[in-house]
N, C-alpha and C positions, 0 to 999 in steps of 0.2 A: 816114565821118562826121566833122565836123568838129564840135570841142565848145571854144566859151569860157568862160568864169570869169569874169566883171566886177562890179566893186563898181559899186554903185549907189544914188541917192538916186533920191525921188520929187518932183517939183512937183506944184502944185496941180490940175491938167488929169490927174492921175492916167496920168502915164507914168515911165517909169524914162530917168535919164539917168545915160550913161553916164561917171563917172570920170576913166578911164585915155585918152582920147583916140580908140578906136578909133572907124572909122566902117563899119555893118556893113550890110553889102547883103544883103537878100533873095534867094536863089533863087528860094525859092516865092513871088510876091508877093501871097499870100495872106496865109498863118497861120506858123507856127512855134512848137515846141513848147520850152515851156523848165521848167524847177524854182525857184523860188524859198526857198532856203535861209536864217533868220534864227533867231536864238542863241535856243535857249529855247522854239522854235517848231517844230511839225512840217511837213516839205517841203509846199510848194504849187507844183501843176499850172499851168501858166499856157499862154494862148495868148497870143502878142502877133504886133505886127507893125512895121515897122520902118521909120525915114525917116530916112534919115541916120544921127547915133548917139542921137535918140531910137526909146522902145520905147514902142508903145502897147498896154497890158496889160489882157488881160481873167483873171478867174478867180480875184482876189485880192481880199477883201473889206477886209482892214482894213491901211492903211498908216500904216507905222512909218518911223522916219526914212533908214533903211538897211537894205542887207544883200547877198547873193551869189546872182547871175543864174547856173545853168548853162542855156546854149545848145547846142543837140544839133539835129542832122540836117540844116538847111539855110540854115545862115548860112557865109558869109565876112565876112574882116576885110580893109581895105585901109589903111595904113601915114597 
């Protein structure tokens, strides 16, 4: 299992962009399962999917300015 961390904001088109520079390829190029973690807030379930180093998010109803992506089971990162 391969699992990232990445800070992240949201743009208007309701995707998460990624930070730290990484750019993350799909295994599945489907779906991918991720948690979204924000102070104050209980974890959310998220599906997304992935073009480069944006993520396009489904399962998150209300967007805040920020907060922390864990990525779990079939992503890699490439430099």
């Amino acid at each position: 299992m391969v699992v990232h961390v990445i800070n992240t904001n949201f743009d208007d088109a309701r995707q998460l962009v990624t930070q730290n520079g990484l750019i993350l390829n799909l295994k599945n190029p489907v779906y991918s399962k991720a948690t979204f973690y924000q102070a104050g807030e209980s974890p959310i379930q998220l599906t997304i999917t992935a073009t480069g180093n944006h993520l396009e998010v489904s399962g998150i109803d209300s967007l805040d300015s920020w907060g922390v992506v864990l990525l779990k089971n079939v992503f890699e990162s490439n430099p």
